[in-house]
C-alpha positions as a Markdown table, in Angstrom:
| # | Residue | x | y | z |
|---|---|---|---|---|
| 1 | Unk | 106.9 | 97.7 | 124.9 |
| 2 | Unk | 104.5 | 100.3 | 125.1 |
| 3 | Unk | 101.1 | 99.7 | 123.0 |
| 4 | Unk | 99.9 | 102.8 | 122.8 |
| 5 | Unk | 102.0 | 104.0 | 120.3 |
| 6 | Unk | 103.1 | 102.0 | 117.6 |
| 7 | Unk | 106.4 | 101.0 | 117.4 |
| 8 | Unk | 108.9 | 99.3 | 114.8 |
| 9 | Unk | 111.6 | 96.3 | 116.7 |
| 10 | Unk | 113.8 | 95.4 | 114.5 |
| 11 | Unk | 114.9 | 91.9 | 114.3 |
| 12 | Unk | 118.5 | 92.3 | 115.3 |
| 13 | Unk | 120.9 | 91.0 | 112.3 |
| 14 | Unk | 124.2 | 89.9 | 114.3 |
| 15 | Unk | 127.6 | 91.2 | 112.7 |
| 16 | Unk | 130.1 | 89.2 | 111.7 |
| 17 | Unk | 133.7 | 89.1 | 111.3 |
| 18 | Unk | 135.1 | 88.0 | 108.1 |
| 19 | Unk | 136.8 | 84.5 | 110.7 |
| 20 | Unk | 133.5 | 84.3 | 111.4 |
| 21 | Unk | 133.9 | 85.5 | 115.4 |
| 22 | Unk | 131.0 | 88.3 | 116.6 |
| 23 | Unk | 131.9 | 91.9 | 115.6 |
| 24 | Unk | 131.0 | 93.0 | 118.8 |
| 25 | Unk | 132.1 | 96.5 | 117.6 |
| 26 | Unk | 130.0 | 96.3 | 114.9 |
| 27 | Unk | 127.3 | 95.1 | 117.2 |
| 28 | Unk | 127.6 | 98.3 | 119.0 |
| 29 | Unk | 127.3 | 100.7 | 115.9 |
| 30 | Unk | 124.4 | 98.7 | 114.7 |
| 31 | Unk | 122.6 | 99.1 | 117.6 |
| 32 | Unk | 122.8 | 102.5 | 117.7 |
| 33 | Unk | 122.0 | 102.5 | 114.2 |
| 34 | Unk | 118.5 | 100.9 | 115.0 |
| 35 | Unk | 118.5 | 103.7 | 118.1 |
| 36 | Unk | 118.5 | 106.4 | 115.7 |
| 37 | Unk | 116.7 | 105.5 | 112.7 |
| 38 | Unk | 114.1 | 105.8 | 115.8 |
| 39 | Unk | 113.5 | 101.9 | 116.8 |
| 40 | Unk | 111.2 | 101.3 | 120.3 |
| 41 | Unk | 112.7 | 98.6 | 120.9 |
| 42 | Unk | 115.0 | 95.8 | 119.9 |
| 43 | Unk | 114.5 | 91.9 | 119.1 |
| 44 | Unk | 118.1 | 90.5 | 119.8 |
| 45 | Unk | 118.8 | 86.8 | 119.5 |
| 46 | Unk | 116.5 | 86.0 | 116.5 |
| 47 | Unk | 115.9 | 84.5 | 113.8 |
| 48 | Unk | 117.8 | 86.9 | 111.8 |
| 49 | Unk | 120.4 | 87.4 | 114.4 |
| 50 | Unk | 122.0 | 83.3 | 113.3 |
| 51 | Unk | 120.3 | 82.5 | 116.7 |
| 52 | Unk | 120.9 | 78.8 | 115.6 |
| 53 | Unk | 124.5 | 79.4 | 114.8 |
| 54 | Unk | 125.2 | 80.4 | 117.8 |
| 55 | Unk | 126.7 | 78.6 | 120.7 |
| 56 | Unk | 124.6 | 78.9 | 124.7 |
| 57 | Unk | 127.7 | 81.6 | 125.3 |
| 58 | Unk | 127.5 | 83.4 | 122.6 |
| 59 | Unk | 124.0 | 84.1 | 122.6 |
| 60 | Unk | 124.3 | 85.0 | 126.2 |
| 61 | Unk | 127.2 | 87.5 | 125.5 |
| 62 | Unk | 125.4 | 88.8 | 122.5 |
| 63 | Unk | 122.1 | 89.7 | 124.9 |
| 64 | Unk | 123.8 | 90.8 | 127.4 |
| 65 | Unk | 126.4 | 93.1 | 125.1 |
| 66 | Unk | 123.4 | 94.6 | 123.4 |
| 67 | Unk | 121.0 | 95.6 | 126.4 |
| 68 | Unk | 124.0 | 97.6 | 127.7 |
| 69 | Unk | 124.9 | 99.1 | 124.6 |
| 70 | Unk | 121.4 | 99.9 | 124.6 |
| 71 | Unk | 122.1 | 101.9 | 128.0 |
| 72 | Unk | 118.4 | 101.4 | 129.0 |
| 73 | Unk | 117.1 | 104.1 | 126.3 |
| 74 | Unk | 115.1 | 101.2 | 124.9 |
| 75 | Unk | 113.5 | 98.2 | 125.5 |
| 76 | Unk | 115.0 | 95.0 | 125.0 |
| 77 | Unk | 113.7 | 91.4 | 124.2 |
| 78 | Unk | 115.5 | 87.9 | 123.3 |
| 79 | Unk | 115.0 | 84.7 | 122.8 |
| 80 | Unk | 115.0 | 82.3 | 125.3 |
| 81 | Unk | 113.9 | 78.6 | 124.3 |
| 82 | Unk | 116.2 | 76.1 | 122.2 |
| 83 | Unk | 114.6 | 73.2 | 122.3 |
| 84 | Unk | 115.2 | 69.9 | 124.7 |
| 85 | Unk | 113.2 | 69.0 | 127.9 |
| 86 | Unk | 110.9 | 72.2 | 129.5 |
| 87 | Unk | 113.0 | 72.5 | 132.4 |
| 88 | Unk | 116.6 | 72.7 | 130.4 |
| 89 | Unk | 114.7 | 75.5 | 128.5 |
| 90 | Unk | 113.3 | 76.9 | 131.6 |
| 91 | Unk | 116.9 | 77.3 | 132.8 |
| 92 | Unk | 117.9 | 79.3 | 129.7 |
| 93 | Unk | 114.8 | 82.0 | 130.1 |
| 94 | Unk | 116.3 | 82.7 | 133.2 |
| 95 | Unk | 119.6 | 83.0 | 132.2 |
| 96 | Unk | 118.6 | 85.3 | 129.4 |
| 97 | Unk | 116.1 | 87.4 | 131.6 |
| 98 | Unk | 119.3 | 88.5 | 134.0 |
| 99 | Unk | 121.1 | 90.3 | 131.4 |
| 100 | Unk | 118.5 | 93.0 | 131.6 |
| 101 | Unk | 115.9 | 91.9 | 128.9 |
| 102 | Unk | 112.4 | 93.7 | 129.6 |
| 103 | Unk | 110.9 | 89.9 | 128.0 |
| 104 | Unk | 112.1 | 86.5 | 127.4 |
| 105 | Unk | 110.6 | 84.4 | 123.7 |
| 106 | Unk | 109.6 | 81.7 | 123.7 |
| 107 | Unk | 110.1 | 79.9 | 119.7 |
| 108 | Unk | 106.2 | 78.1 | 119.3 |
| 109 | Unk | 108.4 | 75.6 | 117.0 |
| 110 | Unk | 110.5 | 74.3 | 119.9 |
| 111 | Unk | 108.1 | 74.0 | 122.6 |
| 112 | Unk | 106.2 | 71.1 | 120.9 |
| 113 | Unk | 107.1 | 69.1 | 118.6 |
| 114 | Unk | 105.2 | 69.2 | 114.7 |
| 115 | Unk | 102.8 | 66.2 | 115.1 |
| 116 | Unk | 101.8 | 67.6 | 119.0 |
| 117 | Unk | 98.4 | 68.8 | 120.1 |
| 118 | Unk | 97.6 | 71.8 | 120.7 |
| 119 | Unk | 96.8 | 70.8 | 124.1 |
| 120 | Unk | 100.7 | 69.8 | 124.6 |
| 121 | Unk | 101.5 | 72.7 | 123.3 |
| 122 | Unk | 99.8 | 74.8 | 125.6 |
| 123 | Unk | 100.7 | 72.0 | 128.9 |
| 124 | Unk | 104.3 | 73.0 | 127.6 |
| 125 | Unk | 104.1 | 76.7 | 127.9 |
| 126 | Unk | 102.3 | 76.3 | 131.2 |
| 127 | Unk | 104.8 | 74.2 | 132.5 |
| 128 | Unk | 107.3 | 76.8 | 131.2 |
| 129 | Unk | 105.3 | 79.5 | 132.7 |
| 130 | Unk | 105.6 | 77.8 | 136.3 |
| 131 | Unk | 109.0 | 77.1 | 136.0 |
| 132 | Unk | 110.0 | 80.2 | 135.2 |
| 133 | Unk | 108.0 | 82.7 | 138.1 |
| 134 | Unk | 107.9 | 86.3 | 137.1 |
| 135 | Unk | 110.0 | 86.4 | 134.2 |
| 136 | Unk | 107.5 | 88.2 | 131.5 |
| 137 | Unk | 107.7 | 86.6 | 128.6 |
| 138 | Unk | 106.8 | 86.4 | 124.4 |
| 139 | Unk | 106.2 | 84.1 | 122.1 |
| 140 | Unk | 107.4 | 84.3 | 118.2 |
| 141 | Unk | 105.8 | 81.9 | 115.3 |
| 142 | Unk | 109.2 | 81.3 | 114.0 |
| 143 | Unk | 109.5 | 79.6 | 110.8 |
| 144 | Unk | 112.3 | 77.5 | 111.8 |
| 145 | Unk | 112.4 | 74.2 | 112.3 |
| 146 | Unk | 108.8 | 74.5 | 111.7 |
| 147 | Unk | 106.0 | 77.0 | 111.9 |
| 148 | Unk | 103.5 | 76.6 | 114.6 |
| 149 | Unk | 100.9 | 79.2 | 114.8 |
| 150 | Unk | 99.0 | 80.2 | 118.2 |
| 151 | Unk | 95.5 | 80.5 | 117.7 |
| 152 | Unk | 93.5 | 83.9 | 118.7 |
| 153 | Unk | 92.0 | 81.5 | 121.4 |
| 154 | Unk | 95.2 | 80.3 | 122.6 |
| 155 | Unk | 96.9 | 83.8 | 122.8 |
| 156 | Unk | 93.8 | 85.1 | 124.4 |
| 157 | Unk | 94.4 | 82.8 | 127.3 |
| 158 | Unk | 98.2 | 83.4 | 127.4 |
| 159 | Unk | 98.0 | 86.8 | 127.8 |
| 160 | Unk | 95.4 | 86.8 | 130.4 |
| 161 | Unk | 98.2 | 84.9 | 132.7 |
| 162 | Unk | 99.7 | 88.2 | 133.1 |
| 163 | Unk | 102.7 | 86.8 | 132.3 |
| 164 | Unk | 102.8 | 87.0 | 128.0 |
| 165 | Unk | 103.4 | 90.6 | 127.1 |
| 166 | Unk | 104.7 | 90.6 | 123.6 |
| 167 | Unk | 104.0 | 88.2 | 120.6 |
| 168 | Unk | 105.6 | 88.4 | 117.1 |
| 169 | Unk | 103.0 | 87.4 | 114.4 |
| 170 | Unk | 103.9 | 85.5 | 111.4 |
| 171 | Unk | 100.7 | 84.2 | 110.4 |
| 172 | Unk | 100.0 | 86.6 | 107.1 |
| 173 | Unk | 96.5 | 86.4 | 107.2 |
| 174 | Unk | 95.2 | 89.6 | 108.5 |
| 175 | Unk | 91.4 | 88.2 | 109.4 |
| 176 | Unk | 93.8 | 86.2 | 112.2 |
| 177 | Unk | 95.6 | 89.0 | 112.9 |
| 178 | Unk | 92.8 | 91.2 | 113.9 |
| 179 | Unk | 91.5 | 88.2 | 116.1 |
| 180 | Unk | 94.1 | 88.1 | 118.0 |
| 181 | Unk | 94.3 | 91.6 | 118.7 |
| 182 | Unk | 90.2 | 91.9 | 119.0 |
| 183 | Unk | 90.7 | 88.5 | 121.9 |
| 184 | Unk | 93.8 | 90.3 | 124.0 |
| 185 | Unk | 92.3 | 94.0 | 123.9 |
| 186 | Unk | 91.3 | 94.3 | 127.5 |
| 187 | Unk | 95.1 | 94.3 | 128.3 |
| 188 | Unk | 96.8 | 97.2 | 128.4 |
| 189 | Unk | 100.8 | 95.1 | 129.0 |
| 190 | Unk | 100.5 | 93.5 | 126.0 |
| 191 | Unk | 101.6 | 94.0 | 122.4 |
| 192 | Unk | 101.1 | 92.2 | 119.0 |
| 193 | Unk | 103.7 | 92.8 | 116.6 |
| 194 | Unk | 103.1 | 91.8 | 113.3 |
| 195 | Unk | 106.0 | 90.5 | 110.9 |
| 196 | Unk | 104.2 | 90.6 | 107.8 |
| 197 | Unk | 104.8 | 93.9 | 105.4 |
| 198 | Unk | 102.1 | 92.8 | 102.5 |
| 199 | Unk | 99.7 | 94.2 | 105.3 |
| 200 | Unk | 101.5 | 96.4 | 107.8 |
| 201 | Unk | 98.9 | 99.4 | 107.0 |
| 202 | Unk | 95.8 | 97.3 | 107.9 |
| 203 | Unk | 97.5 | 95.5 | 110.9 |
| 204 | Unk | 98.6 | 98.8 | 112.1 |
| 205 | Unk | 95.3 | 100.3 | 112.1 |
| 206 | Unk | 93.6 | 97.2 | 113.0 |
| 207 | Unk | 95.2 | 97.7 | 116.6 |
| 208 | Unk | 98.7 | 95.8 | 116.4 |
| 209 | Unk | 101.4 | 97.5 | 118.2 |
| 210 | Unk | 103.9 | 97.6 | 115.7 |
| 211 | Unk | 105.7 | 95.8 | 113.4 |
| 212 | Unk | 108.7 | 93.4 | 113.4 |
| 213 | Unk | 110.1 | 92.3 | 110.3 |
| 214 | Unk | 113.8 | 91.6 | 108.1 |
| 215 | Unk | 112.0 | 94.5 | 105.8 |
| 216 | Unk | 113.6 | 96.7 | 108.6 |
| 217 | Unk | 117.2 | 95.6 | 108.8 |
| 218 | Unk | 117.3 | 97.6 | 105.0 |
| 219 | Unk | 115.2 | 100.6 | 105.6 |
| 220 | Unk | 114.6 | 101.1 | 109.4 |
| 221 | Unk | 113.9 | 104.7 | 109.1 |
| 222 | Unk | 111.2 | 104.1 | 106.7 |
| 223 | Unk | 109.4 | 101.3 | 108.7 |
| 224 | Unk | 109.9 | 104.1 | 111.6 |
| 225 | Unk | 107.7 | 106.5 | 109.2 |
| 226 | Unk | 105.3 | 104.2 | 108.6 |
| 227 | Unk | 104.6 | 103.5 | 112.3 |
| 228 | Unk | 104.2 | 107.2 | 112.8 |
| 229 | Unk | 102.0 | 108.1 | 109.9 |
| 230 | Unk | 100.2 | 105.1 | 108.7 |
| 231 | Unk | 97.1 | 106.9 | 110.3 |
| 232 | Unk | 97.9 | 110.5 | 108.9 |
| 233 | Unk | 94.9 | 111.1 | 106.6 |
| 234 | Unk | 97.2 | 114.0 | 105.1 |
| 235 | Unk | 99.8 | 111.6 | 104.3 |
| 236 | Unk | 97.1 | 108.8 | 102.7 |
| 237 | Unk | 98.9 | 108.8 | 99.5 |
| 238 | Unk | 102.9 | 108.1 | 100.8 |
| 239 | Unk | 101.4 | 105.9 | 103.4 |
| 240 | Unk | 99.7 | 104.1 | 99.9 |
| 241 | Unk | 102.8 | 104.6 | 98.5 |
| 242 | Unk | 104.9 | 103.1 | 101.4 |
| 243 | Unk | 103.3 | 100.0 | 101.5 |
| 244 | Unk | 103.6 | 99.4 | 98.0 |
| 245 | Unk | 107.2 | 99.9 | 98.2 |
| 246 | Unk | 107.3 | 96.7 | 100.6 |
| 247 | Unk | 104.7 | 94.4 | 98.7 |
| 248 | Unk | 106.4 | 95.3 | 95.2 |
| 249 | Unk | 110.2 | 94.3 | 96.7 |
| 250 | Unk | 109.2 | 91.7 | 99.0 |
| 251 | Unk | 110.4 | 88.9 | 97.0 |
| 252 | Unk | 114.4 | 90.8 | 96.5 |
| 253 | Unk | 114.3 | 91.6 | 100.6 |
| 254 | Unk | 114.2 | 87.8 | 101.4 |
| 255 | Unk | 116.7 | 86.4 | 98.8 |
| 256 | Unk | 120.1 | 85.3 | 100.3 |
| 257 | Unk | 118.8 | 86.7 | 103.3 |
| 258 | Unk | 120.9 | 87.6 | 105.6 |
| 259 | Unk | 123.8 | 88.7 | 103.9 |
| 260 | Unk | 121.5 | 90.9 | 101.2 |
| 261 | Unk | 120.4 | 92.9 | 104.6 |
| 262 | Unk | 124.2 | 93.2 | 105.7 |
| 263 | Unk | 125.3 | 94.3 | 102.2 |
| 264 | Unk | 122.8 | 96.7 | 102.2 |
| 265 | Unk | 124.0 | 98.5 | 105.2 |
| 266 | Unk | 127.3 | 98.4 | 103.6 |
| 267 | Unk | 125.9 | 100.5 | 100.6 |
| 268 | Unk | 124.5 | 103.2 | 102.8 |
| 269 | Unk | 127.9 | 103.3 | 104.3 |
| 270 | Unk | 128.2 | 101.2 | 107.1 |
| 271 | Unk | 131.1 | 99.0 | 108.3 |
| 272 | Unk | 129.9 | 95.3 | 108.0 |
| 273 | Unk | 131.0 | 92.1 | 107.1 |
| 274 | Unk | 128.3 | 90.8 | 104.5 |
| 275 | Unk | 129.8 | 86.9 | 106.5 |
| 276 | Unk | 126.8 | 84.8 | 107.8 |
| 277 | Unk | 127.3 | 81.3 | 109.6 |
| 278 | Unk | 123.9 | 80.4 | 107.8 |
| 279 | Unk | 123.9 | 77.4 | 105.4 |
| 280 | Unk | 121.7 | 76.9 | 102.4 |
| 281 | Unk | 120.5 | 80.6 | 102.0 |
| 282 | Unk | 121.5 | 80.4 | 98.7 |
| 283 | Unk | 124.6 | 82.2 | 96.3 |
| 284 | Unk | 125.2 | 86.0 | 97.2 |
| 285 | Unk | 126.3 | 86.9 | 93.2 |
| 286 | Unk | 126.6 | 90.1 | 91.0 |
| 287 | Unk | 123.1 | 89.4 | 89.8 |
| 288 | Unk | 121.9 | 89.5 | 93.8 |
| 289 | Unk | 124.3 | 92.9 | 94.5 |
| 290 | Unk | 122.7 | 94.1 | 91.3 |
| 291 | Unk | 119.0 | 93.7 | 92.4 |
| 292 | Unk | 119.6 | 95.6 | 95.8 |
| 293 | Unk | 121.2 | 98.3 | 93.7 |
| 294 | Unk | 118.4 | 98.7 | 92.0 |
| 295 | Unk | 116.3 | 98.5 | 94.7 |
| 296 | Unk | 118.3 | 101.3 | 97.1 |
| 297 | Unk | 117.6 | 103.8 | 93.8 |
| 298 | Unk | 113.5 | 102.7 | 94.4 |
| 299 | Unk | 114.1 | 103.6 | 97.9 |
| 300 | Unk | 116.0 | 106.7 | 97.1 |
| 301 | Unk | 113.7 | 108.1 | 95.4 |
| 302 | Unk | 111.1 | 107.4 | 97.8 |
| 303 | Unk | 112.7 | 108.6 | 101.0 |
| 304 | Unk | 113.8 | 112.0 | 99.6 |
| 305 | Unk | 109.6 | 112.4 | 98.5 |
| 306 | Unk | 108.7 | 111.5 | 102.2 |
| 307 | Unk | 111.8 | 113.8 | 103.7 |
| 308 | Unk | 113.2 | 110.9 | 105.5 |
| 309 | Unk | 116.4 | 111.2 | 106.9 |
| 310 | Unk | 119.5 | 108.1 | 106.9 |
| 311 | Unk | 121.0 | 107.0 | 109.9 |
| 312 | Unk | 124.7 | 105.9 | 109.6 |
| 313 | Unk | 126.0 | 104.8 | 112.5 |
């Protein structure tokens, strides 16, 4: 991932069939949906791609299905670590670095456990470093099963490995955010991306290299805008504008997620299943499909003001 230009990666929603099998067709389109909305590169095998719903195979085949479809035009980068003893996870970064990934991520949550150290957190990584020799890899503070932050300190001395060049932020608290950036700033093959909207404009200027968030699996094209022009004094106002789009609708983006995301891309006219393997995400109703409505008018209205075009794909 290049850091001197900012970039949006969207985390990858994984299409379902209504039996609940992979729409690998629909994998495709959606892939080449993020391609054109303008994407610099993809997070596959997240969070918001059922990761945990899917089987060792399946997230293979997923991987490995997307960084072809992808036909090298961007970047690619998966997750790698499920848990279990450092070496059984070590096996798996492997595994998912051959299908063509340009980085293997690591979950924070699943290489120590909640109660652990910091110290055995970072003995773990280490160890998982070692075990896995000149596969580059990322780290993502993944809410799930539990959120485990790395400290500006911590990723300071990650990076200078040479071995950690991408890290997904979810710490929203921007006075850590810019820590982070201000400790890994001498490298130049490293990127923080920041999955935290109520701040993307601050994070963006403060030197992140982009942003990575489910605010994307909606409106790619206008996360793509705001990458582009968050710095364009001309544009102050719609870039103002922008971000108060995200902070007003945060709350109606992460209800019932995914299936809100997936019935959004429906609306705009692509073919999707709204089916998700997640439990407890709560009841996708007429009062849910109602709020998106009214949300896609918001968005309407602002993406014909700031001339930005819709990718269906």
């Amino acid at each position: 991932m290049n850091r001197t230009e900012k970039g949006f990666i969207p985390v990858m929603l994984t299409p379902f069939k209504d039996s609940g099998d992979i729409d690998f067709d629909g994998l495709k389109r959606l892939t080449e949906l993020y391609i054109e909305a303008g994407a610099a590169g993809l997070f596959a095998n997240c969070l918001s791609s059922e990761m945990f719903e899917l089987s060792e195979d399946e997230r293979l085949e997923l991987v490995d299905f997307v960084v072809k479809s992808t036909q090298g035009s961007i970047p690619v980068v998966a997750t790698g670590t499920f848990g279990g003893a450092i070496e059984k996870q070590a096996d798996f970064v492997k595994k998912i670095y051959d299908t063509g990934v340009e980085a293997v991520i690591g979950i924070t949550s699943l290489l120590a456990e909640e109660q652990d150290s910091d110290e055995i957190f970072d003995a773990n990584v280490h160890k998982l470093l070692d075990l896995t020799d000149g596969v580059p890899m990322g780290f993502y503070e993944c809410p799930v099963p539990y959120k485990r932050l790395i400290s500006p300190a911590q990723l300071e001395a990650l990076v200078k490995t040479g071995r950690v060049t991408y890290h997904k932020d979810t710490c929203l608290d921007i006075d850590q955010v810019r820590a982070k950036i201000k400790a890994t700033e001498n490298s130049n093959n490293f990127g923080l991306y920041d999955a935290y909207m109520v701040h993307a404009v601050e994070s963006l200027k403060a030197g992140s290299a982009g942003l990575s968030c489910i605010q994307g699996n909606f409106y790619p094209e206008l996360l793509v805008w705001l990458c582009n022009n968050y710095a364009n004094e001309s544009l102050a106002g719609e870039v103002a504008q922008a971000q108060q789009f995200f902070i007003d609708n945060m709350d109606v983006m992460h209800d019932v997620y995914p299936t809100i995301a997936k019935y959004s891309l429906q609306r705009r006219g692509f073919d999707m299943s709204t089916f998700t393997r997640r439990q407890g995400i709560g009841t996708f109703n007429q009062e849910i499909k109602n709020r998106i409505a009214a949300l896609d008018e918001k968005y309407d209205l602002l993406k014909d003001q700031l001339e930005i075009k819709h990718s269906i794909a």
